[in-house]
Jmol script that loads the backbone (N, CA, C; Angstrom):
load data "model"
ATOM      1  N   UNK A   1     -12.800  -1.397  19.241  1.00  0.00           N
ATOM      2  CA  UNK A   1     -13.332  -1.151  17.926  1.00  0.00           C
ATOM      3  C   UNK A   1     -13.154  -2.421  17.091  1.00  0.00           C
ATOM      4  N   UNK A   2     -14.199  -3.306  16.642  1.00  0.00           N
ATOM      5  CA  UNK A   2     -14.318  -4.392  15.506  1.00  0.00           C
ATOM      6  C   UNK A   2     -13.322  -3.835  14.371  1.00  0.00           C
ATOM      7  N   UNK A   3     -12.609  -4.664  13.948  1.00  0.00           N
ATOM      8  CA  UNK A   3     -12.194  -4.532  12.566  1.00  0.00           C
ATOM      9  C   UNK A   3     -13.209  -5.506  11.240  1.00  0.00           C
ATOM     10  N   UNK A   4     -13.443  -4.395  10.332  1.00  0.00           N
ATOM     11  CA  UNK A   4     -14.018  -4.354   9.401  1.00  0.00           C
ATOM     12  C   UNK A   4     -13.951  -5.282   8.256  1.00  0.00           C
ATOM     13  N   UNK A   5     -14.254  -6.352   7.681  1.00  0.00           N
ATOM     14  CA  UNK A   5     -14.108  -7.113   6.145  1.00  0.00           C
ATOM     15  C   UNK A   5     -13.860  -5.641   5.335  1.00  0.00           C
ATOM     16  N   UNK A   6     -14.748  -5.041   5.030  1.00  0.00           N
ATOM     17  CA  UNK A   6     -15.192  -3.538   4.252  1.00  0.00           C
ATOM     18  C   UNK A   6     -13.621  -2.912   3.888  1.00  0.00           C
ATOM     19  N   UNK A   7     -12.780  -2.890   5.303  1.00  0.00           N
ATOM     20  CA  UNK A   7     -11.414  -1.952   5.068  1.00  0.00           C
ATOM     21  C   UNK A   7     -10.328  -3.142   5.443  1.00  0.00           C
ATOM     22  N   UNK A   8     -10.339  -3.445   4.966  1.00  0.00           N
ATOM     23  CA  UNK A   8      -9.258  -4.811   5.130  1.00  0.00           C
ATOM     24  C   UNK A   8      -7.558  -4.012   5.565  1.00  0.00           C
ATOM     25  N   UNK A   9      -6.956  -4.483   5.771  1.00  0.00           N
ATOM     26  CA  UNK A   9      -5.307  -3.664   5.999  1.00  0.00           C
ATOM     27  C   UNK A   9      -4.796  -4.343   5.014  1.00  0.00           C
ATOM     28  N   UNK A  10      -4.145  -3.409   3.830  1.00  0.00           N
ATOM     29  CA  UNK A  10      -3.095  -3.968   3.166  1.00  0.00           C
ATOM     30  C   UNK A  10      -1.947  -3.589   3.375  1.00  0.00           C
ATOM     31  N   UNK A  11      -0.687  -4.381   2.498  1.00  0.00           N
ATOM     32  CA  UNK A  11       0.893  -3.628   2.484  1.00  0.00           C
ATOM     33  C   UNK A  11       0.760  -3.273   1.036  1.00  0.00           C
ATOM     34  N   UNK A  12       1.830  -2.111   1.461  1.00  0.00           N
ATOM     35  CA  UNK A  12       2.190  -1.812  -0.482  1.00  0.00           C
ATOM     36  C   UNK A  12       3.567  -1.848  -0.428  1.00  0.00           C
ATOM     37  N   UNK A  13       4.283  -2.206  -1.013  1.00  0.00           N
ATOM     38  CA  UNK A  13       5.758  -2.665  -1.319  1.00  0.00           C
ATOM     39  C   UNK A  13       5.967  -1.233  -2.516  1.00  0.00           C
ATOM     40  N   UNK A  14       7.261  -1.163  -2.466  1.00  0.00           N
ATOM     41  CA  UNK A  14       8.434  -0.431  -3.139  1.00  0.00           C
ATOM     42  C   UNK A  14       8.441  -0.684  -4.553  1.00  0.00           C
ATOM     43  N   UNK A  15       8.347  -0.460  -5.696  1.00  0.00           N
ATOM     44  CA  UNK A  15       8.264  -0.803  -7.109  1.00  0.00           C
ATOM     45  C   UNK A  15      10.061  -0.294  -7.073  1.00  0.00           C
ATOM     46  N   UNK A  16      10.664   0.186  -6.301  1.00  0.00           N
ATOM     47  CA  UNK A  16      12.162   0.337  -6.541  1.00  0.00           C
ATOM     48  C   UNK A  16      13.167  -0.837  -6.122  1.00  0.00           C
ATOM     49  N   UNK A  17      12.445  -1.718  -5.787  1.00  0.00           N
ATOM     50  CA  UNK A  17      12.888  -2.835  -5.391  1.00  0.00           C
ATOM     51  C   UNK A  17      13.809  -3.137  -4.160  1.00  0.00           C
ATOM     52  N   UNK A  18      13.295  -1.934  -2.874  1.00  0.00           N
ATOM     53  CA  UNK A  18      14.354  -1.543  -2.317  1.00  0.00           C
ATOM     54  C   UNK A  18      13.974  -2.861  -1.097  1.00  0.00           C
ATOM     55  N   UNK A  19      12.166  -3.286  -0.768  1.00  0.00           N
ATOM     56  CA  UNK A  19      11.768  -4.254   0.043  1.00  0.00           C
ATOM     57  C   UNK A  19      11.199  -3.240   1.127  1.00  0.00           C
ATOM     58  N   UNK A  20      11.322  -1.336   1.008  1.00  0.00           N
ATOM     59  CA  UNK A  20      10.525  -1.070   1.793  1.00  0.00           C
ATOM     60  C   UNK A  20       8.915  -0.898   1.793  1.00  0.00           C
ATOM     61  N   UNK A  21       8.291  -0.992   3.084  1.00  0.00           N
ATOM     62  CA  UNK A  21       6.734  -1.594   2.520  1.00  0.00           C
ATOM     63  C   UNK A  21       6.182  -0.483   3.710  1.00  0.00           C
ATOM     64  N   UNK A  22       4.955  -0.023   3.426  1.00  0.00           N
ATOM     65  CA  UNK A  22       3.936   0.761   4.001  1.00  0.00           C
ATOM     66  C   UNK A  22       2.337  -0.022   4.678  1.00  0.00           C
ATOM     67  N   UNK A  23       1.459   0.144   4.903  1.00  0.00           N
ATOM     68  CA  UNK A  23       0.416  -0.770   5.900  1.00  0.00           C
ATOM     69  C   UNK A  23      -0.453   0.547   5.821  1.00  0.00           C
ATOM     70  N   UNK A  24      -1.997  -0.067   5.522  1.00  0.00           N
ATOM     71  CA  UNK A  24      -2.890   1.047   5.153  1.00  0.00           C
ATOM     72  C   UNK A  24      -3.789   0.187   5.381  1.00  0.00           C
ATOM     73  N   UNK A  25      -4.954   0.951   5.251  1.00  0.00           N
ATOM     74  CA  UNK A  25      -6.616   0.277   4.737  1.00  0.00           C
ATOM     75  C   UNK A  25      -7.242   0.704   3.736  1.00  0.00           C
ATOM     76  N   UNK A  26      -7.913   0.241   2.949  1.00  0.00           N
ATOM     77  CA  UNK A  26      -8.678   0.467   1.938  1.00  0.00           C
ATOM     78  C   UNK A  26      -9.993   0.407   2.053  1.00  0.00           C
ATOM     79  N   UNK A  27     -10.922   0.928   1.432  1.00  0.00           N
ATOM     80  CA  UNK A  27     -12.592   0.410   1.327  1.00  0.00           C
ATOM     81  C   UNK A  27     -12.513  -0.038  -0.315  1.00  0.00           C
ATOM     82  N   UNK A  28     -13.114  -1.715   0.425  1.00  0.00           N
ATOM     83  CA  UNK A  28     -12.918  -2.346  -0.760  1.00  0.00           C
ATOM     84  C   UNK A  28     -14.179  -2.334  -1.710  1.00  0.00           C
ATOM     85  N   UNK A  29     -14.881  -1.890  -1.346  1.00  0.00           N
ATOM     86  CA  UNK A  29     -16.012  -1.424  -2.013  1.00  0.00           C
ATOM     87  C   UNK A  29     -15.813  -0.491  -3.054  1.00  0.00           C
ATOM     88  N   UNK A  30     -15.313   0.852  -2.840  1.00  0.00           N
ATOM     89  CA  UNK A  30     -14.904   1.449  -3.664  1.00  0.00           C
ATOM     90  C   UNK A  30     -13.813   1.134  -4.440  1.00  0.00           C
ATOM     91  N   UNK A  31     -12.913   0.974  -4.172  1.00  0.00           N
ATOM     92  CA  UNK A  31     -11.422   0.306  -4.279  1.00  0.00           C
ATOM     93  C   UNK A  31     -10.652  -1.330  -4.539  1.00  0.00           C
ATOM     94  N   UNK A  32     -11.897  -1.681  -5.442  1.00  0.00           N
ATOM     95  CA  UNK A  32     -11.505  -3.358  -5.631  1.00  0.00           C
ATOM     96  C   UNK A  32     -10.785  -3.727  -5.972  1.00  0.00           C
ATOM     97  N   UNK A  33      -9.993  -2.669  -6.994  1.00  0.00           N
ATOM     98  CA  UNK A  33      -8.398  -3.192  -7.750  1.00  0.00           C
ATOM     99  C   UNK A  33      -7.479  -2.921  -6.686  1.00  0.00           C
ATOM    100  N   UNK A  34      -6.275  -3.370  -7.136  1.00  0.00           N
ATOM    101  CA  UNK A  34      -5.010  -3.077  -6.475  1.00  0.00           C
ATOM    102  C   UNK A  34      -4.418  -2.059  -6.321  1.00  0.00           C
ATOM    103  N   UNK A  35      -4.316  -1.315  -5.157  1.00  0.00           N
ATOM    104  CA  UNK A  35      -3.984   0.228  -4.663  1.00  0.00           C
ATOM    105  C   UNK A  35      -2.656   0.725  -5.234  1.00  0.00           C
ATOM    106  N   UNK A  36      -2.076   1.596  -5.901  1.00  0.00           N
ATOM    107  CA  UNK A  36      -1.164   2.074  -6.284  1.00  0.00           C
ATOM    108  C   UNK A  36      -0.770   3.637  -5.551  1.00  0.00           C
ATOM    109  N   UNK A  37      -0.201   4.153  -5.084  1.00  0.00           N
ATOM    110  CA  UNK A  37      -0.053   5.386  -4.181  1.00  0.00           C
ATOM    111  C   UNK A  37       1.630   5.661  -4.602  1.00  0.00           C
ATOM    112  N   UNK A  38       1.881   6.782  -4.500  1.00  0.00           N
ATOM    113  CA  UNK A  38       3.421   7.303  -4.604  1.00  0.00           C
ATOM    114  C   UNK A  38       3.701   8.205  -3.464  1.00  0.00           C
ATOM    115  N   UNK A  39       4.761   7.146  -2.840  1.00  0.00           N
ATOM    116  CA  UNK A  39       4.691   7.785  -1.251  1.00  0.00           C
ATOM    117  C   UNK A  39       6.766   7.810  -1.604  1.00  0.00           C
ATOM    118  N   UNK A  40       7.181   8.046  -0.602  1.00  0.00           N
ATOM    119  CA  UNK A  40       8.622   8.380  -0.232  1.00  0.00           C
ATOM    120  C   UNK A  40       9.111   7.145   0.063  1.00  0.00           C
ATOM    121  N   UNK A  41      10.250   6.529  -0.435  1.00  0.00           N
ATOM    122  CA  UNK A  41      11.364   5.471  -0.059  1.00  0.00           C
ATOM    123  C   UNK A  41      12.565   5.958   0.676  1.00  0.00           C
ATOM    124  N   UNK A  42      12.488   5.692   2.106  1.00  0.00           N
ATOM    125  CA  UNK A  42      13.581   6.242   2.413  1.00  0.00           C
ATOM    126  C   UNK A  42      15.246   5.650   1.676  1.00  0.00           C
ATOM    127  N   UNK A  43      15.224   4.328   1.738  1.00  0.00           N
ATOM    128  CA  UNK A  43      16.359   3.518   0.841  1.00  0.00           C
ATOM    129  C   UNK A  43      17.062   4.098  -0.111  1.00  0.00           C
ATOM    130  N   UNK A  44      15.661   4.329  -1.550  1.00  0.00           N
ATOM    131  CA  UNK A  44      16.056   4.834  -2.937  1.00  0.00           C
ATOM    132  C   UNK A  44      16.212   6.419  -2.512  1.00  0.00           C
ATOM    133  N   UNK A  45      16.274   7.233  -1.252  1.00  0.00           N
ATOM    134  CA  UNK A  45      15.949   8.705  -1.313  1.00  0.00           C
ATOM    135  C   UNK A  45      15.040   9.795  -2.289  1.00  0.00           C
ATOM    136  N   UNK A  46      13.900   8.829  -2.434  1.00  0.00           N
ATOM    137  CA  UNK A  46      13.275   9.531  -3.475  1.00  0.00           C
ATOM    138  C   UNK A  46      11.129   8.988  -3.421  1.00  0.00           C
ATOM    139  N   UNK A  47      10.416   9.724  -3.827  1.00  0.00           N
ATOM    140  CA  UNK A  47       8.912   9.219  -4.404  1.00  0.00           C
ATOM    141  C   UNK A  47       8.892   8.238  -5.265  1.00  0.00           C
ATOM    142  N   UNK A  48       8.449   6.837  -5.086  1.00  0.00           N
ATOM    143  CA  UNK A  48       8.483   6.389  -5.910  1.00  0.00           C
ATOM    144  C   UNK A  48       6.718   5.395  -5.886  1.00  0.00           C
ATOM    145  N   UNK A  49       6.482   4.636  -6.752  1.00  0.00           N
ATOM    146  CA  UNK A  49       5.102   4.071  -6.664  1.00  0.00           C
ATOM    147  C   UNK A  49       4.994   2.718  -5.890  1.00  0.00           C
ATOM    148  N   UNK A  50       4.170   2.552  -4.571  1.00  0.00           N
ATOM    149  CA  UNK A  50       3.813   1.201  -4.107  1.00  0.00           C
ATOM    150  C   UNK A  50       2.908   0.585  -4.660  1.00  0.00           C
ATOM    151  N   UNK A  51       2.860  -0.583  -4.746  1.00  0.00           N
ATOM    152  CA  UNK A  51       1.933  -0.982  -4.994  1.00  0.00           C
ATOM    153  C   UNK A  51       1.052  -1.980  -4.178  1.00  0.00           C
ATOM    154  N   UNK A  52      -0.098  -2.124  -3.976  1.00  0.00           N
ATOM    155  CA  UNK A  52      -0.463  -3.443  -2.940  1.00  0.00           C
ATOM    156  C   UNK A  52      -0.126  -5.315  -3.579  1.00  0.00           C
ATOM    157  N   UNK A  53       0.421  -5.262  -2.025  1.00  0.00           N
ATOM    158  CA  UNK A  53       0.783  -6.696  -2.290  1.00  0.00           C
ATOM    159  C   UNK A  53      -0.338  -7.994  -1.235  1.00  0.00           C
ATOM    160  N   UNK A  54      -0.792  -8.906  -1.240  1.00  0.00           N
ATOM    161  CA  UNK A  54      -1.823  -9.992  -1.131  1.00  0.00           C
ATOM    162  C   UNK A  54      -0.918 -10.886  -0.272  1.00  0.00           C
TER     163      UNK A  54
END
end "model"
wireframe off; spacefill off
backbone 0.3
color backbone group
């Protein structure tokens, strides 16, 4: 399977500053800004917000 320009793979890092990071794709078409998602930190034991990092 080709990988896509369209869904690029990003990371989103920890806004808890813990350094844990997640790996996704996006459609950048729809989605041109910077992805924000609130997923689970195992570190901080808690939901907290990633954000995409470049």
């Amino acid at each position: 399977m080709a990988r896509s320009k369209a869904r690029p793979v990003v990371t989103l890092r920890s806004t808890a500053g813990t350094g844990v990071t997640y790996v996704t794709r996006k459609n950048r078409q729809s989605q041109p800004d910077r992805m924000v998602l609130r997923k689970y930190d195992p570190v901080a034991g808690r939901h907290v917000e990633f954000r995409e990092t470049r």
